[in-house]
N, C-alpha and C positions, 0 to 999 in steps of 0.2 A: 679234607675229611668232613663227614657231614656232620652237620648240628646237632642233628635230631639224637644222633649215637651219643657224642659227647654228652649235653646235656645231659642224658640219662646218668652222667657218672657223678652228677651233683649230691651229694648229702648233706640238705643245709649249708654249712660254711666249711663246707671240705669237698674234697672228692674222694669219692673212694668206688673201688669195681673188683672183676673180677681178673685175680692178676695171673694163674699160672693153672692149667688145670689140678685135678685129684680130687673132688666130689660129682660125682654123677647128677646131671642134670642143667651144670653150673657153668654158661660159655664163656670164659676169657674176654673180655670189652676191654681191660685195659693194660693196653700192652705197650711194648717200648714205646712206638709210633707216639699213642695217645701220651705220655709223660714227657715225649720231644717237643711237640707241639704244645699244649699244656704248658710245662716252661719259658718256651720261647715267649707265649700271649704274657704270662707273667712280666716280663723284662719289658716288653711291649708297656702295661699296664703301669709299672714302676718309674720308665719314662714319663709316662704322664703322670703322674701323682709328684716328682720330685721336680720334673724340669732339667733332667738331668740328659744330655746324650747316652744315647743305647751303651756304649763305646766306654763312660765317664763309671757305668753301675757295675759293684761288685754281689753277686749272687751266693748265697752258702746253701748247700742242701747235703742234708746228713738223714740221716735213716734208723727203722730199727731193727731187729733180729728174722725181722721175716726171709722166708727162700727168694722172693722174689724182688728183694732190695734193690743189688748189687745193680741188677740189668736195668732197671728202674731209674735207680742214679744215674748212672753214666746217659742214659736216652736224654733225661734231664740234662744234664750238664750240658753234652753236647746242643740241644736245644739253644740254651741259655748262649754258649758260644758262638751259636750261629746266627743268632743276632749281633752278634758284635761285643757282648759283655762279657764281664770276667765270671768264669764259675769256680769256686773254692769249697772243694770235698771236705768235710766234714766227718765223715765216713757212722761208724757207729753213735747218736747221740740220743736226745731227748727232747721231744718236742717243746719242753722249756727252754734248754739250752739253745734250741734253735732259733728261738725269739731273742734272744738274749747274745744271740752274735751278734746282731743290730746296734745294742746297747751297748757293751765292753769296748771302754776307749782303744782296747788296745785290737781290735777288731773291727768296727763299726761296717757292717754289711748294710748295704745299703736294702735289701730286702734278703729274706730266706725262703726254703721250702724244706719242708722235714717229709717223707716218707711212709707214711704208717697209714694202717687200720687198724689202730688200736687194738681193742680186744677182741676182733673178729679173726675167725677160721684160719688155718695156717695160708687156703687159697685164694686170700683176699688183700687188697693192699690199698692205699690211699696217697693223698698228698693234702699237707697243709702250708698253708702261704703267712708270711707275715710283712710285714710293714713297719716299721717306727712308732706307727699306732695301732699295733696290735697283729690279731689275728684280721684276715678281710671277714666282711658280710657275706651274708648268702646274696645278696642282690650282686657283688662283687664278682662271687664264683659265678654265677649264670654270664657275666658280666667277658669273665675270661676265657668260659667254654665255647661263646660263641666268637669272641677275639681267633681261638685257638685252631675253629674250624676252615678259616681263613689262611693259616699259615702251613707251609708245606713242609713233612720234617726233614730234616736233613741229617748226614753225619760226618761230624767233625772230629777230629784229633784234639784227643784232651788227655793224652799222654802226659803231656807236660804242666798239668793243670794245677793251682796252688792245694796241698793239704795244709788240713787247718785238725789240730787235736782239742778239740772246743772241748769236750767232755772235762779237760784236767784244767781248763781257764774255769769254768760252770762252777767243777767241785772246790776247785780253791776259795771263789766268793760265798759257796756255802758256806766252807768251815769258814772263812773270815766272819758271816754273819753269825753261827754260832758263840765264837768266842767272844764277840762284842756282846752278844744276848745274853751270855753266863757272866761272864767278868768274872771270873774266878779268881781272887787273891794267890791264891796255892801253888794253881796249873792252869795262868792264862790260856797257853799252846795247848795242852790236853785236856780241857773241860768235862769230859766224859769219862776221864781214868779212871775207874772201879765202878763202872755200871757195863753191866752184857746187853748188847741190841742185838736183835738177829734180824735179818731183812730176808724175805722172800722177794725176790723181783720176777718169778714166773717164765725164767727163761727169755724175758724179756732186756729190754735196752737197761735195768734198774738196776744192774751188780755192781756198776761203780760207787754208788752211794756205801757200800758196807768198805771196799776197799779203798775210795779216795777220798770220802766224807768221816765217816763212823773210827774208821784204824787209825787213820792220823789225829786224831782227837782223844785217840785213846782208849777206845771203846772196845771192849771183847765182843766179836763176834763170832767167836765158835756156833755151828749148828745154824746158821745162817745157811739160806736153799735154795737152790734154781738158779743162782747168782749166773750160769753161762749160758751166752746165747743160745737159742739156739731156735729157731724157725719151724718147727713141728712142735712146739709148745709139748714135751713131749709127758709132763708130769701132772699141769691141771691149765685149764684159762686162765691167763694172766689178766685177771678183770680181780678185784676187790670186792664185787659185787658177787659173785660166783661161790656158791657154800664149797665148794670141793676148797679153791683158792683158800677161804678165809679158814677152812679146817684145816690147812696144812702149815700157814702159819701160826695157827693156835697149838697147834700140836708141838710145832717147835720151840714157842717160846716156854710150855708146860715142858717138855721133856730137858730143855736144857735149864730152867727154872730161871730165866731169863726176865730183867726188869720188863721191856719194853720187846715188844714185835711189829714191824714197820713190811707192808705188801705192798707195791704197787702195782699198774696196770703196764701192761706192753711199753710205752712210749712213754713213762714218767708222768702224765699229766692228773693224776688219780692216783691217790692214796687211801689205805687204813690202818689201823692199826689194833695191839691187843696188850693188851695189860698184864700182867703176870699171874693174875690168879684166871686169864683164858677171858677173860670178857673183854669183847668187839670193841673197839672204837670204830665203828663205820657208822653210814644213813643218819640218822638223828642226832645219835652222841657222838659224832665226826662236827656233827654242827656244834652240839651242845660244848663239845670242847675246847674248840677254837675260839667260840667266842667268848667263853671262860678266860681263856687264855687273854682276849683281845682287850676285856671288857674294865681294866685298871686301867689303859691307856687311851679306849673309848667310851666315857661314861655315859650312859644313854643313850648311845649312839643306835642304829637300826642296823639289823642283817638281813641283807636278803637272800630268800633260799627258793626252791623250786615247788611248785602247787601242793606236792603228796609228803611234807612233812607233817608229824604229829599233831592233836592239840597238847600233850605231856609235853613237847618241844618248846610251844608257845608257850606255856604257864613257868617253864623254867627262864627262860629268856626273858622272860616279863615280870616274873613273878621273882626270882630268885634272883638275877640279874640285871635287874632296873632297866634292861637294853627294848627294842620297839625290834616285833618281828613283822617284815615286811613279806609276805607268802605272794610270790611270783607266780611264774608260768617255767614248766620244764625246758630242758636246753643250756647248755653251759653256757653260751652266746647270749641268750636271753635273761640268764640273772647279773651275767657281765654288766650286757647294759643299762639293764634297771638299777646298777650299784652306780655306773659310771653318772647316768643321767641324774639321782638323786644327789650325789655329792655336788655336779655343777650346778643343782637349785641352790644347792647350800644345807640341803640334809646332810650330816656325818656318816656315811656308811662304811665302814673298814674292811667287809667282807660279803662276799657273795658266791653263795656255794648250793653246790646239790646233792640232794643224798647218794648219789652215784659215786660221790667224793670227788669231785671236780671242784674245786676251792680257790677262789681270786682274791687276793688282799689288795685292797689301796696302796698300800709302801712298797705293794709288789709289782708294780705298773700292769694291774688288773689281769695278772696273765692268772693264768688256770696253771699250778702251778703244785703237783704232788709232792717233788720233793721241798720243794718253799714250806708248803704243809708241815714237813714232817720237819724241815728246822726247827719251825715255832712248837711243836709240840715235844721236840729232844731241848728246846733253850727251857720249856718251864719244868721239863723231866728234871733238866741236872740241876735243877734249883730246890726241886723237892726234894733229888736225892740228897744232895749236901745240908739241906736241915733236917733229913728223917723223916720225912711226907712222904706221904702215898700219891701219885698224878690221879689216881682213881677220885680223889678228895673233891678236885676239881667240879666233879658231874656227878657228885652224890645224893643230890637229890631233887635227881632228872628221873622223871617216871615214864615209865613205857605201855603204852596199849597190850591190853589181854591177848587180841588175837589181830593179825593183819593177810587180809588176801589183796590179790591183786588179779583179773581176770580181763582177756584181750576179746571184746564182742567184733566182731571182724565184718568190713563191708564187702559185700560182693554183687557183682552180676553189673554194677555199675561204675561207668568211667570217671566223672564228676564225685568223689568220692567225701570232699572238702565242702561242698554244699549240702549232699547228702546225709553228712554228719551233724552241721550245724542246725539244720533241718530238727535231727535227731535230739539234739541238745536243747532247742525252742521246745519241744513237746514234751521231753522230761522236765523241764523245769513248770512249765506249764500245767501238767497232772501232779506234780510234788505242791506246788501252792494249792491246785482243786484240795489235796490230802489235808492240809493246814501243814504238812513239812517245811520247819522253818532253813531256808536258803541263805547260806552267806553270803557277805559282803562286805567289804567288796571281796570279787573274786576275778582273777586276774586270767583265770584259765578255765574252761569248761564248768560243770553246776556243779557244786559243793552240798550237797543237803547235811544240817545238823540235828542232830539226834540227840540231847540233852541226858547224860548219866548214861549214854548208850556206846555214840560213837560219830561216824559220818562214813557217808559214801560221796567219791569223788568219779564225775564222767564225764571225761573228755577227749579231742579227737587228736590221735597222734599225728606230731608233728610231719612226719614224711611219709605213712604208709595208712593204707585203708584200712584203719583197724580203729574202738574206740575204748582206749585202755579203762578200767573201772576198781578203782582204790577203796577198798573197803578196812576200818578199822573199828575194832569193839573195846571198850573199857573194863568186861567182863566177860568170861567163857561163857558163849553159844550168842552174845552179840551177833558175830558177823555172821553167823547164820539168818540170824531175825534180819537184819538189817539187809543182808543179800536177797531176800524174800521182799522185802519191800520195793526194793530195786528191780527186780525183773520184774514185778507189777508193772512197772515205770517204763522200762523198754519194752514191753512186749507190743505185738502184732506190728512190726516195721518189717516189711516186706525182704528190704535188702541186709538188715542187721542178724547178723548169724549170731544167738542168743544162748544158743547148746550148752555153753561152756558152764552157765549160771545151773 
């Protein structure tokens, strides 16, 4: 199979392409072949990382509600087979749980692969790998695509192939970590008995959490939505981040007058959630509440989060929370490791999250981890509930920006698009200092200008596409107008920067 195709199906530290038609325009790249082969490099890759015989590795890949799962799996499987190792279906799970086959003694997979494109199109699908030590790198997947292009696929009988029902091992260690988290004198086994959660999971792989987590705990979840699969996503984007998503779980925790409301994304690795009088817990107050939650067993400790969080973010964290905000670079991978690499200096960091809601704790073995999220925020829910607290208490006085835009200035006509951008970023920062606009620092990602009693504008170059996303935020109404006005000063006349948008 050649390189050159494969390769194209990298996204950062995953793959993902195009898996079945039904949008015009949009060719199929990745199909059984490529998930055959793809697997097999995996098994290939896992030998060498454990030292183990091809023969000796047990492989898990489980999948999520997309159409184009089932055909997917099995290419996989058989891949993985044809080298020689054992492959063990998994069938419907969560790209946490799929990490976490690795881990469960009564399991221990020697590596996994989950199946998904998360909150992308119903015509779209992926695969993600993991290891012992996590998810791999992007240097890793370049690593296995061109491994992969080397191998010819084959198909094998996996009829007889081990199933494995991971989802009800996954949800059992939930509730086990709940109930240690409440300690409930009353109702160890049912910690949640007279509180309503409703979970929206978007049609996605997330309906077990209400029926194998939430009910056995005790929790009503009447009006609880989307909980069935089902691969045409057919009621909104299973993304958190998505207004349709985040209006439909607000609607149903207000109509059912519900304590708590809990969304996640396609594959489980993203959460948010809503409060009962309708206000978001997602992007900033996703951060601001976990580490609320975190911040009695981490005193002072650092979080780190992705470039386009708040300054209201900062001054709560800082200011209300004694805790040190560490403002990264975008990518769930890259706040990972910025958390992983500061605790082995010997910084404390407990959490590393993005306003996308992608969320990795330290006790969580730094996995990105929605529904891990949503235990820590149902352990200090039923602790409020049983003294008469409100969880809203938490993040009470966490303040938010006036106004916030976001606008995508897009490169074109040019193949080198990553020099071109950088290029782009020397030169704004360079007329923002001629301005006297004073520049943060340190700044981890792209030029941050701040704007004192005003706001900041953020520009920098997206991680995998020619475009250079621009983060505008005001402390006041008509701010980001002023301030978006200063900013296309800043970019203008760049030949290849399509500027329109501003």
């Amino acid at each position: 199979m050649e390189a050159s195709l494969l390769l194209k199906l990298q996204n950062g530290s995953d793959v993902r392409g195009i898996a079945m038609e039904g949008v015009p325009g949009e060719e199929v790249n990745l199909r059984s072949a490529e998930a055959n082969v793809i697997a097999a490099a995996f098994v290939q890759f896992l030998a060498k990382k454990t030292g183990k015989k091809t023969s000796e590795l047990k492989v898990a890949v489980g999948h999520d509600s997309r159409l184009s799962a089932t055909a997917l799996k099995e290419a996989a499987m058989q891949g993985i087979k044809g080298q020689g190792a054992t492959p063990v279906d998994c069938a419907l799970a969560s790209t946490p749980a799929m990490f976490m086959s690795i881990i469960f003694e009564e399991t221990q997979m020697d590596g996994s692969i989950m199946i998904t494109a998360s909150h992308l199109p119903f015509n779209r699908n992926g695969m993600k790998f993991f290891t012992k030590d996590g998810g791999l790198e992007k240097q890793d997947i370049r690593q296995l695509l061109e491994m992969a292009a080397d191998i010819e696929a084959v198909e094998t009988d996996i009829s007889t192939a081990s199933k494995l029902n991971l989802i009800d091992i996954y949800a059992k260690s939930l509730c086990e970590t709940i109930r240690a988290g409440v300690q409930s004198t009353d109702n160890y086994d049912a910690p949640l008995t007279g509180m309503h959660i409703v979970v929206d999971a978007g049609n996605g792989g997330g309906g077990f959490f209400a029926r194998k987590v939430l009910q056995p705990l005790g929790a009503d979840t009447s009006g609880s939505c989307f909980l069935e699969p089902d691969g045409h996503f057919p009621n909104h984007i299973p993304n958190p981040e998505n207004k349709e998503a985040m209006a439909a779980i607000k609607k149903a925790v207000l109509d059912n007058k519900a304590d708590l409301g809990i969304i996640f994304d396609t594959d489980v690795d993203r959460m948010s959630a809503v409060l009962p009088d309708g206000q978001d817990i997602s992007r900033n107050a996703l951060i601001a509440m976990m580490a609320a939650i975190l911040q009695e067993d981490y005193p002072g400790s650092t979080i780190v989060t992705d470039s386009v969080t708040s300054d209201e973010l900062t001054e709560f964290l800082e200011g209300k929370l004694k805790l040190k905000h560490h403002r990264f670079m975008r990518g769930y991978k890259n706040v990972i490791n910025e958390c992983i690499r500061l605790n082995d200096g010997g910084t404390v960091s407990p959490l590393a999250i993005e306003t996308s809601g992608h969320g990795a704790l330290k006790e969580n073995y730094y996995l990105d981890d929605g529904a891990y999220l949503a235990v820590k925020l149902l352990i200090a829910a039923a602790k409020a509930f049983k003294e008469g607290k409100a969880l809203a208490g938490l993040i009470s006085d966490l303040k938010y920006p006036a106004e916030a835009k976001e606008y995508r200035l897009y490169i074109r006509g040019i193949d080198d698009f990553k020099s071109y951008g950088n290029d782009v970023l020397a030169k704004f920062k360079e007329r923002a200092v001629a301005k006297g606009i004073e520049i943060a620092s340190p700044s981890f990602e792209g030029v941050r200008l701040v704007f004192p009693n005003k706001g900041w504008v953020l520009l920098r170059l997206s991680l995998h596409d020619p475009n250079m996303p621009m983060n505008v935020e005001g402390k006041h109404p008509g701010d980001c107008t002023e301030l978006t006005a200063v900013a296309k000063e800043l970019v203008a006349g760049f030949e290849h920067l399509d500027t329109s948008v501003l």
